[in-house]
C-alpha positions as CSV (number, residue, x, y, z in Angstrom):
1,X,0.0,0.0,0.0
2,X,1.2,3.5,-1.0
3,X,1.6,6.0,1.8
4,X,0.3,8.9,1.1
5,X,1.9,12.7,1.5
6,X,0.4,14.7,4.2
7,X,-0.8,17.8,2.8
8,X,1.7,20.3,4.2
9,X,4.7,18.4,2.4
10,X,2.9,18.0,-0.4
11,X,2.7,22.0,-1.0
12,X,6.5,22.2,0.2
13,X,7.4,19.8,-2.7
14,X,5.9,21.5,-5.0
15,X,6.6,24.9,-4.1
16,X,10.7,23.8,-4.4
17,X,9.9,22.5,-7.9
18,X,8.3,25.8,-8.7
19,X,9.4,27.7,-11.6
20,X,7.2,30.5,-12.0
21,X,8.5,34.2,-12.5
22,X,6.2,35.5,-9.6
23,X,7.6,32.6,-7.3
24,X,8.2,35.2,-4.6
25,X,4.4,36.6,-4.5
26,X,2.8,33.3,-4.6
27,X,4.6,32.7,-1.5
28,X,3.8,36.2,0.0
29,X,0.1,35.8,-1.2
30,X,0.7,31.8,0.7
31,X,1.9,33.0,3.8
32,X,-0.9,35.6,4.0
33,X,-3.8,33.1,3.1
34,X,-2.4,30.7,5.6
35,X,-1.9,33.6,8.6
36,X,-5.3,34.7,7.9
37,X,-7.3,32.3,9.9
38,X,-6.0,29.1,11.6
39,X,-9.4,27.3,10.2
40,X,-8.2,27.9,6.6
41,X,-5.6,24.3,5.3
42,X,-3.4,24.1,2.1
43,X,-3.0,21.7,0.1
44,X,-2.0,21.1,-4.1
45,X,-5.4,20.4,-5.7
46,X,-5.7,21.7,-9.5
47,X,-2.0,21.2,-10.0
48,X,-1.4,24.5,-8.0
49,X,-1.6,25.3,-4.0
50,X,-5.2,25.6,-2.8
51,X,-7.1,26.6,0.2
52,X,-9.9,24.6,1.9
53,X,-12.2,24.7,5.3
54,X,-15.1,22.8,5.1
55,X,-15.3,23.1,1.2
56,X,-12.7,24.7,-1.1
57,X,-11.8,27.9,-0.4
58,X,-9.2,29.6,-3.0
59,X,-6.6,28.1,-5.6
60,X,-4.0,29.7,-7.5
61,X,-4.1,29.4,-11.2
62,X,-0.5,30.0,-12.2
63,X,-0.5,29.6,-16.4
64,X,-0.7,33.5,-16.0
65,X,3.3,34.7,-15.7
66,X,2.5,38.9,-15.4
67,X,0.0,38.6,-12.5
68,X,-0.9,35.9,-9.9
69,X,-4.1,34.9,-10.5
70,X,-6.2,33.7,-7.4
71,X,-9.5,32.0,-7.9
72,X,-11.8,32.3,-4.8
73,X,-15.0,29.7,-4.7
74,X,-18.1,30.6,-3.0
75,X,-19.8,27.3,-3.0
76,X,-22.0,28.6,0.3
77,X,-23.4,31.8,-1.8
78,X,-21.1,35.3,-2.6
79,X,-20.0,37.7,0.0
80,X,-21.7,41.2,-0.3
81,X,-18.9,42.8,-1.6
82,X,-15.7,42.5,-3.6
83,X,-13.1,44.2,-0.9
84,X,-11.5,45.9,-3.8
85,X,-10.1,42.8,-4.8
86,X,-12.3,40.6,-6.2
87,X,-13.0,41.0,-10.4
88,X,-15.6,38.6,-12.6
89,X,-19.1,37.9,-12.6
90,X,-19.4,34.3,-12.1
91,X,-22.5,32.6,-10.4
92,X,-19.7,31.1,-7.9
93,X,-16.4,32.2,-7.8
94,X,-14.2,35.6,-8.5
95,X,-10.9,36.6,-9.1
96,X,-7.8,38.2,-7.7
97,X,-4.9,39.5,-9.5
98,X,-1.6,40.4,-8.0
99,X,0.7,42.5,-9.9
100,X,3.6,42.2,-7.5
101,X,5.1,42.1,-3.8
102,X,3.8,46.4,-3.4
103,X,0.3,45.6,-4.8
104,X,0.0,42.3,-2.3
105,X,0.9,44.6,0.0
106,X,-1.9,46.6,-0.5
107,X,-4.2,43.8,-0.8
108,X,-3.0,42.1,1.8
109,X,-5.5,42.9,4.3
110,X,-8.6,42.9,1.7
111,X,-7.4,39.5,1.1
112,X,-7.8,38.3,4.9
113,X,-10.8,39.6,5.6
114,X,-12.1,38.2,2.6
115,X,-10.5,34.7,3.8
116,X,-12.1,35.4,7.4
117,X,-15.7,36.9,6.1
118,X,-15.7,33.2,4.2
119,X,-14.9,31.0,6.9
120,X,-17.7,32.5,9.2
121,X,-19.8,32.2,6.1
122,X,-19.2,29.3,6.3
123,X,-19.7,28.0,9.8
124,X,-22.7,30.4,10.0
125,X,-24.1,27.5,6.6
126,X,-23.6,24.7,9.5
């Protein structure tokens, strides 16, 4: 029987074998995501690092090489607003583009209270 990779080490692997040329802000945007609320696990899922608690949360989408592209899923029903972040018009997801370490940085904490507003979004669906 196969043993399987715990989650964490999974991400760690991949992250090493990472050649992207926004390396450095997917692992700002990572360590914010995962600071953001203790509730909130990674894990690779869609070839790329992604975000769960309860259901799926978030998942980079890194084909794109000028921006990191963040896809956040609302499987629970959309938050009431986009925290200056958020772009698209889909029934159940949105997007988030980073356009480098000073804009993340002005995201940054949009981005966490998007992450927390979800999470109690969530448990308030329980």
């Amino acid at each position: 029987m196969k043993k399987r990779v715990p989650d964490a080490e999974q991400v760690s692997d991949f992250m090493d074998a990472l050649i992207h040329p926004m390396k450095a802000e997917v692992e700002k945007l990572r360590a914010i995501i995962n600071g953001a609320n203790p509730k909130i696990a990674e894990r690779i899922k869609w070839n790329a690092p992604s975000y769960y608690y309860l259901k799926d949360v978030a998942a980079f989408n890194l084909r794109q090489q000028k921006f990191v592209q963040l896809i956040l899923l609302f499987p629970e029903g959309l938050l009431s607003h986009s925290y200056g972040i958020l772009e698209g018009d889909w029934k159940d997801r949105r997007e988030a583009r980073f356009y480098g370490i000073e804009d993340i940085e002005t995201k940054s904490a949009a981005l966490q209270n998007l992450i927390n507003d979800w999470v109690a979004l969530a448990d308030s669906k329980q």
